[in-house]
C-alpha positions in Angstrom: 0.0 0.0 0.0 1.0 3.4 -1.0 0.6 6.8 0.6 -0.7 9.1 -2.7 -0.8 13.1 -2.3 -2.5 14.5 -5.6 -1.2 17.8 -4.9 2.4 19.5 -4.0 3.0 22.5 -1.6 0.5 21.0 0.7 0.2 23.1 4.2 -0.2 21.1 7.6 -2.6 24.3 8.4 -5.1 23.1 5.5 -8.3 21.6 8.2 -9.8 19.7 5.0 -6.8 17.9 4.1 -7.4 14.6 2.5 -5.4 11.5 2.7 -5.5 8.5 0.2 -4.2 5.5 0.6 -3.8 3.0 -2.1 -3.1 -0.3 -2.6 -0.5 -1.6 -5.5 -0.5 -5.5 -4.6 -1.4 -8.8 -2.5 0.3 -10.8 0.1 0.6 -14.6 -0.5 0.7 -17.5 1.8 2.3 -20.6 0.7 1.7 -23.4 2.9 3.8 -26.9 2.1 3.0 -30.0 5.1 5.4 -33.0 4.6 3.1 -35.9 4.3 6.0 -38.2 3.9 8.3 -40.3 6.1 11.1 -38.6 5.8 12.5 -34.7 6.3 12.0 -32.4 2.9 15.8 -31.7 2.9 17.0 -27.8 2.3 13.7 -26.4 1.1 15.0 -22.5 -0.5 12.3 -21.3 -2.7 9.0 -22.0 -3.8 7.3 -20.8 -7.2 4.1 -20.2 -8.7 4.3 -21.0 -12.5 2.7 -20.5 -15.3 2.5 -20.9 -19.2 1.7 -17.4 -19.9 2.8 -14.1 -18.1 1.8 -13.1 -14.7 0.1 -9.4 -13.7 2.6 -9.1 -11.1 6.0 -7.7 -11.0 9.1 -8.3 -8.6 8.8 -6.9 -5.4 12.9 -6.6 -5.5 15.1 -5.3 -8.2 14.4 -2.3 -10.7 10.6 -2.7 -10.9 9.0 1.1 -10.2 5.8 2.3 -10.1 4.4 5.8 -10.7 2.6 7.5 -8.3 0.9 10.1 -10.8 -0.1 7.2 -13.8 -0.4 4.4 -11.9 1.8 2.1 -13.8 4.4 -0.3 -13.5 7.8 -0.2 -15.2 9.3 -3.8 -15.6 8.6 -7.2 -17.2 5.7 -8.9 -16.0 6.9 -12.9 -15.4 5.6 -16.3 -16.1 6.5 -16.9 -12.3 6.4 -15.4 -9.2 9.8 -16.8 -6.5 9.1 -16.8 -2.6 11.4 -17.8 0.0 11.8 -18.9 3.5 13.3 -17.5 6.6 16.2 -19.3 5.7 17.4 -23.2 4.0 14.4 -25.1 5.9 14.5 -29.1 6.9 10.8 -29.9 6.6 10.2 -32.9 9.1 7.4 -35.3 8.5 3.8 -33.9 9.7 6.0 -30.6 9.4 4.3 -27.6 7.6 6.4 -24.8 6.8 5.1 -21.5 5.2 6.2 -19.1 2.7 5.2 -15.3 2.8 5.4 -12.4 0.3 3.7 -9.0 -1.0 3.9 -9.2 -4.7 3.0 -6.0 -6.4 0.0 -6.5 -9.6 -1.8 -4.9 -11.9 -5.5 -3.9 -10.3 -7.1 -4.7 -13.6 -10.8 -3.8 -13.7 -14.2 -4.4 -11.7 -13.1 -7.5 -10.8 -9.4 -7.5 -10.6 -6.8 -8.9 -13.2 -6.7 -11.7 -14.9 -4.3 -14.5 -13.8 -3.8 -17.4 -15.5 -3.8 -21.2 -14.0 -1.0 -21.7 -11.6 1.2 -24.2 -10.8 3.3 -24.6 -7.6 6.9 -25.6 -7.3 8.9 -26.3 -4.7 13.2 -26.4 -4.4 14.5 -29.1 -2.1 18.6 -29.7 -1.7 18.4 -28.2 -5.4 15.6 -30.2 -6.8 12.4 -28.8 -8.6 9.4 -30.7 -7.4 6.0 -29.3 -9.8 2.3 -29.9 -9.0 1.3 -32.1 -11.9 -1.8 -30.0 -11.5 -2.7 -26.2 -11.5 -4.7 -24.0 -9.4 -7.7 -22.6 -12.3 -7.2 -19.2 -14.0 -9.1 -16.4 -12.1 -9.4 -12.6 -11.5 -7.4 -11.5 -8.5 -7.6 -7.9 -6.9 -4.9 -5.6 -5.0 -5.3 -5.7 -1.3 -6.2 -9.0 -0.5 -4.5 -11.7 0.7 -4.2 -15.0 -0.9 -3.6 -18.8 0.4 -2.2 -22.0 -1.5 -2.0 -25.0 0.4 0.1 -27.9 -0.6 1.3 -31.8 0.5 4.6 -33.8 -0.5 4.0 -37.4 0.3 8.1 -37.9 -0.3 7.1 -38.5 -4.3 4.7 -35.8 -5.3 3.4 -32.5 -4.3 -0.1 -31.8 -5.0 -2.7 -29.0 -4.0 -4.3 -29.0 -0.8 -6.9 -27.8 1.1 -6.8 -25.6 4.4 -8.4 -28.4 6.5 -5.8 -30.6 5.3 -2.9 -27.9 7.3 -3.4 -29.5 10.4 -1.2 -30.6 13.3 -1.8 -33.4 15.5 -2.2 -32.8 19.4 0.4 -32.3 21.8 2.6 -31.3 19.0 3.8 -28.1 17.7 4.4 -26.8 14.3 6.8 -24.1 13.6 5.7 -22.8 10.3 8.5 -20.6 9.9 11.3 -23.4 9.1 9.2 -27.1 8.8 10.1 -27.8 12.7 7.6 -29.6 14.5 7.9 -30.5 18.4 6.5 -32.5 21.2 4.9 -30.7 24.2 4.8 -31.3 27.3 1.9 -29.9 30.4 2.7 -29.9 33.9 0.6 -28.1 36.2 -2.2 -25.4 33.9 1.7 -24.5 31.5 2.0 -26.4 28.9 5.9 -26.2 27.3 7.8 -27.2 24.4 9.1 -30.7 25.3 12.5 -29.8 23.1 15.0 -27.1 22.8 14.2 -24.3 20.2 15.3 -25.3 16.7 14.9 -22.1 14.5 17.8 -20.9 13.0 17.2 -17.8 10.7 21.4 -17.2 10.4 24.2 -18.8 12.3 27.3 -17.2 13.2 30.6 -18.4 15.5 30.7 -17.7 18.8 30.9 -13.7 19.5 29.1 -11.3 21.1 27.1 -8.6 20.8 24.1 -6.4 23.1 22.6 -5.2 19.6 23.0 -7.9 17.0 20.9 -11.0 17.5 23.5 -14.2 17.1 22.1 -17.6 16.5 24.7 -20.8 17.3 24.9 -24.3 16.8 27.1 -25.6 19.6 30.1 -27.3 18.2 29.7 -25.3 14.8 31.9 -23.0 12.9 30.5 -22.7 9.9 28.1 -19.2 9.0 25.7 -21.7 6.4 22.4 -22.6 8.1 22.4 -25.6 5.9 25.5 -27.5 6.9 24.8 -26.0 10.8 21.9 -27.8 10.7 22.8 -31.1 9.4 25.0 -31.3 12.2 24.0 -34.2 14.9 24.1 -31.2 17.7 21.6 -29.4 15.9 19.2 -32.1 16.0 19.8 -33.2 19.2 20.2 -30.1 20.6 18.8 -27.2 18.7 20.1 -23.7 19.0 21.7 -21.3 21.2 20.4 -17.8 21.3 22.4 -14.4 22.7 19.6 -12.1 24.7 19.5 -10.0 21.3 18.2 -12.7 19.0 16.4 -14.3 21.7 14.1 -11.1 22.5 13.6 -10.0 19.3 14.0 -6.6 19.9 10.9 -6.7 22.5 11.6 -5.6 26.6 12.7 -7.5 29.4 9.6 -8.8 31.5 9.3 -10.1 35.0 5.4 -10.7 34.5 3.3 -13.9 34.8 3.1 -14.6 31.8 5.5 -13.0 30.3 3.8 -11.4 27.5 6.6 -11.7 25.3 6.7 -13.9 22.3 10.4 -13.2 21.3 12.3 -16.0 19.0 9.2 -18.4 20.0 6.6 -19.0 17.4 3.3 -17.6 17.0 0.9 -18.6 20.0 4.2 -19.5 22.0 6.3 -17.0 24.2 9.4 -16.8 26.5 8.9 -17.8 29.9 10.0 -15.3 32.8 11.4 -16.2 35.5 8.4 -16.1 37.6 7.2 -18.9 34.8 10.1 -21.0 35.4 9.9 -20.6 39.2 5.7 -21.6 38.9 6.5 -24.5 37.4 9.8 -25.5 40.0 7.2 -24.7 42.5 4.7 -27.7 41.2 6.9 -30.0 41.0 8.4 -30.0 44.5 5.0 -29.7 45.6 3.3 -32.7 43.7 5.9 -35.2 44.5 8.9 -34.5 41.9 11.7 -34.3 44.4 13.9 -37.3 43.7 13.3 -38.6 47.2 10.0 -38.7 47.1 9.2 -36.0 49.7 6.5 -33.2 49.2 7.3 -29.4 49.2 10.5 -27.4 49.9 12.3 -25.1 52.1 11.4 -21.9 50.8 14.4 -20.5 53.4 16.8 -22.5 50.9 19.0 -21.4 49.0 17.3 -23.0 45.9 13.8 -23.3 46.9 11.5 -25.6 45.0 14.7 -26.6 42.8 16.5 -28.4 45.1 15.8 -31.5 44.2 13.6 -31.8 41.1 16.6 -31.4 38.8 16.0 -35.2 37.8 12.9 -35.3 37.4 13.3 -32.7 34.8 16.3 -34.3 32.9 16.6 -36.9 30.2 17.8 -40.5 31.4 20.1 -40.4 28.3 23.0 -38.1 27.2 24.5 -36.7 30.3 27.8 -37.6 31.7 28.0 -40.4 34.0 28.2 -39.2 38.1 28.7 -41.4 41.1 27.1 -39.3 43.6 25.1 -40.7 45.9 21.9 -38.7 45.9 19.4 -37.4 43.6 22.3 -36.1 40.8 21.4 -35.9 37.2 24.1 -37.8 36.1 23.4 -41.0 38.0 21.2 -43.8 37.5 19.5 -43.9 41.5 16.0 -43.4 41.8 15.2 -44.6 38.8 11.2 -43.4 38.7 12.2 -40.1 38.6 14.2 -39.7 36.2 12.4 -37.3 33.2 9.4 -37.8 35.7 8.0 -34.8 34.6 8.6 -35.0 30.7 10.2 -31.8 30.1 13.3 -33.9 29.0 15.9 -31.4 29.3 19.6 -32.3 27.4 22.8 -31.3 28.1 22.6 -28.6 25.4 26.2 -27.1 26.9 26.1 -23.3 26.3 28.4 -20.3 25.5 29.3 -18.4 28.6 32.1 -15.6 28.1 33.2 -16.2 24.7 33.9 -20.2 24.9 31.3 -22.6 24.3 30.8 -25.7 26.8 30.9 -28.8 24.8 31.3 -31.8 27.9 27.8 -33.2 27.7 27.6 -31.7 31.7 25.5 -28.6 31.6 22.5 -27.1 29.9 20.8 -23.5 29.8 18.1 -21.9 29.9 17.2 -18.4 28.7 14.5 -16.4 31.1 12.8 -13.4 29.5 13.4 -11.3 32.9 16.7 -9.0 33.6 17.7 -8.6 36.8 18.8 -5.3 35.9 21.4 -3.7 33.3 23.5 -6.2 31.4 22.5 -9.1 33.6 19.3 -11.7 33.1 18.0 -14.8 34.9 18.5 -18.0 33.7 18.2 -21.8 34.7 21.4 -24.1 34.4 20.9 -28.4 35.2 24.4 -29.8 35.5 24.7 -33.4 36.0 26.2 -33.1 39.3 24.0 -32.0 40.9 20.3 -32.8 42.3 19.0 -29.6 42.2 18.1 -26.4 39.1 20.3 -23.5 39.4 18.7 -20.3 38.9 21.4 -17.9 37.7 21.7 -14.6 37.2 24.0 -14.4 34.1 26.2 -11.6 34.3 27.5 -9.5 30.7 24.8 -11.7 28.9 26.2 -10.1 25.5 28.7 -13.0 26.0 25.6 -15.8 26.4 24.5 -18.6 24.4 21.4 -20.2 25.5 18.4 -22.7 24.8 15.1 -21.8 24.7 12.2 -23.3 25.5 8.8 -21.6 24.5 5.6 -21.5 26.6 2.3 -22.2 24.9 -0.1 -18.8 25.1 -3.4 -19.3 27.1 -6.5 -19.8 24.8 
């Protein structure tokens, strides 16, 4: 949409001063779900084709269009290219979505004409095509319009909206093809796995105004090969505060309010959301010893002993202790009691990354104040959560786990 004045030397005095607005195209919404059995490798572009040209032009490049006649300069195509946040692994039951504002012609009455439309697809530098087309019809500026689409690992083939769907417990990033397990305990219900979206990825460094995305272990700046590393898929990625709060505030609230690096209907838990959910778990009989409740006058509260029942039984480094630690195999009924299956994910802290199989972190959404922010830390030594308050976070690389919104 375009701001129009008809008129020049217009004074901010003038009390009957019109404003028009107009619009000079559409946004479209591709939407591909992997039907198939295995991942829809290094998805970069999707097309809509045709046999004749397009009313559309390039909304990048040299295409102009005049304000005072209304018309486009350029070459109108025979397809129309959109592309994801970045190279994008689409798991199966995975659906991952395409998004773009094309500039068109606003033809008459009805619209302009568009012809019958194909769909393709570009996966690890394969064209996949519809072997059918979408019908020719009139379409109008200032609308937006939806294509749906399934790959069964063979073909791709139209879709309808009904048919986007994603199973229960499950959640579907449509940003990047990433689906994930859930998990509910107590009235929160929280991603079971450790964030996976990776829009760039960079080496370690740091930075307080440049969001950084890592792959522990990785040193290469190519989403692709950073994410067909095995970290990556076990683990996910790391986020500095930057890229992890999206450029929103710092919040303390319950819930936070803040949807950050987490997908839509999903946001960042505070600290008071991580401390809720400590809470009912000490208090509905998570502590590895079976007891019920805490000492509030502890140092560590309600996460003095439910570090176990948090943690996966798989993947940490081996510990001898004779309690409730993470990293032995006592009390066996507790261990991932609760679900939430936390990894050793490791972390950068200062400008070294931790790559022992002994730690993982968790980002919190709350600063405690200037340069410093609250985070959780489960090292396999240890029986209890660590609620930390990590100083010079410009240095950080977390996980992130996403809370699901309240309906």
């Amino acid at each position: 949409m375009v701001l129009v004045f008809s008129q020049t030397g217009i004074s901010k005095d003038i009390s009957d001063l019109n404003i028009g607005f107009k619009h000079i195209g559409a946004l479209f919404n591709i939407q591909v779900k992997n039907i198939g059995t295995n991942t829809l490798d290094k998805v970069t572009q999707a097309r809509l084709t045709a046999s004749s040209t397009i009313p559309a032009y390039s909304n990048s490049g040299t295409d102009t269009y005049n304000l005072t006649t209304g018309a486009f300069s350029g070459t109108q195509p025979t397809s129309l290219t959109f592309r994801p946040v970045s190279s994008s692994n689409v798991v199966p039951q995975g659906i991952l979505e395409f998004w773009a504002w094309v500039p068109m012609e606003r033809g008459g009455a009805t619209g302009a004409a568009w012809p019958a439309l194909g769909l393709q697809i570009v996966s690890d530098r394969v064209d996949i095509t519809t072997t059918t087309t979408k019908d020719a019809r009139y379409a109008t500026v200032g609308k937006t319009y939806c294509l749906y689409a399934t790959y069964d690992g063979s073909a791709l083939d139209f879709a309808t909206e009904a048919e986007m769907t994603v199973a229960a417990g499950k959640l579907a990033d449509f940003r990047d093809g990433n689906l994930y397990n859930t998990v509910t305990i107590g009235s929160q219900t929280w991603m079971q796995e450790n964030l996976a979206y990776l829009p760039a990825v960079t080496s370690p460094g740091f930075s307080l105004i440049i969001p950084y995305y890592f792959v522990i272990g990785n040193t290469y700046t190519v989403v692709g090969i950073a994410k067909n590393t095995d970290n990556y898929k076990t683990y996910g990625a790391l986020y500095n505060w930057c890229a992890m709060m999206a450029g929103e505030a710092s919040s303390a609230s319950n819930p936070s309010g803040v949807q950050g690096v987490c997908p839509t209907g999903w946001h960042l838990p505070s600290d008071a959301e991580w401390t809720q959910m400590e809470a009912y778990l000490a208090n509905h009989g998570y502590n590895y010893d079976g007891s019920i409740g805490y000492d509030s006058s502890s140092y560590h509260g309600p996460r003095e002993k439910i570090a176990k029942s948090l943690a996966t039984d798989y993947g940490w480094k081996y510990d001898n202790g004779t309690l409730g630690e993470v990293g032995n195999t006592l009390y066996p009924g507790y261990r991932n009691k609760s679900g939430f299956s936390a990894l050793p994910g490791n972390g950068i802290t200062g400008y070294f990354p931790e790559q022992n199989r002994e730690y993982g972190y968790w980002w919190t959404c709350t600063e405690r104040e200037q340069d410093y922010a609250y985070s959780r830390r489960i090292h396999y030594w240890y029986s209890s959560v660590e609620r930390l308050s990590t100083g010079t976070y410009a240095t950080a690389g977390f996980s992130v786990r996403c809370i699901k919104d309240k309906d």
